[in-house]
N, C-alpha and C positions, 0 to 999 in steps of 0.2 A: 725202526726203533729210534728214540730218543733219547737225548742225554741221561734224561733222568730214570726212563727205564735201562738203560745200561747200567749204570753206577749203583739204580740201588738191587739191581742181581748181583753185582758183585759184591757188595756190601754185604746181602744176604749172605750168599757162598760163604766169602771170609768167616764171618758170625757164627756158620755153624763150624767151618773146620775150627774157629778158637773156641768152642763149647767142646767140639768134642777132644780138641788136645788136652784142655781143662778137665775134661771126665777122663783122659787115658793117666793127667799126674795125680790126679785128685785135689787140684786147685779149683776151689770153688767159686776165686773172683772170676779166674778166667770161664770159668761155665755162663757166669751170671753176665761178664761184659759181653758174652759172644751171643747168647740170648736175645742180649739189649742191641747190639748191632744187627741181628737177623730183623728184629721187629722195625729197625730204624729203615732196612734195608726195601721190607715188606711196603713200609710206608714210601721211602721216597719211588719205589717202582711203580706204588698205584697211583702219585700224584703225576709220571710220566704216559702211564694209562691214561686217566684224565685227558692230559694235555693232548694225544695222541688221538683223542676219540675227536678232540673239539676241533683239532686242525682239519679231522679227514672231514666231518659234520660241514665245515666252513669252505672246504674245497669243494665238497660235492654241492654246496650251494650256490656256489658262485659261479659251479658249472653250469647250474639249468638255465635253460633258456626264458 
């Protein structure tokens, strides 16, 4: 794994436990920033996907003979 798929699983995670702390007080910003950070979180994991797909893509070509 890579930086950016670690940080945005945790991003994710946080995001949803402040949505649902926000749905346990019924503060509705904190539902809607934990939402916005889950989706932020979503995003930066697939752009570590990405990166991850093209490293291994660029290793296994460099391996062939």
């Amino acid at each position: 794994m890579n930086k950016n798929q670690i940080e945005g699983t945790i991003k994710k995670t946080a995001g949803k436990i402040q949505q649902k702390v926000g749905e346990a007080t019924g503060s509705n910003s904190q539902q809607v920033k934990g939402a916005g950070k889950q989706m932020e979180g979503r995003f930066q994991k697939s752009v570590g996907d990405a990166e991850q797909k093209i490293d291994d893509a660029t290793k296994k070509a460099l391996n062939k003979p």
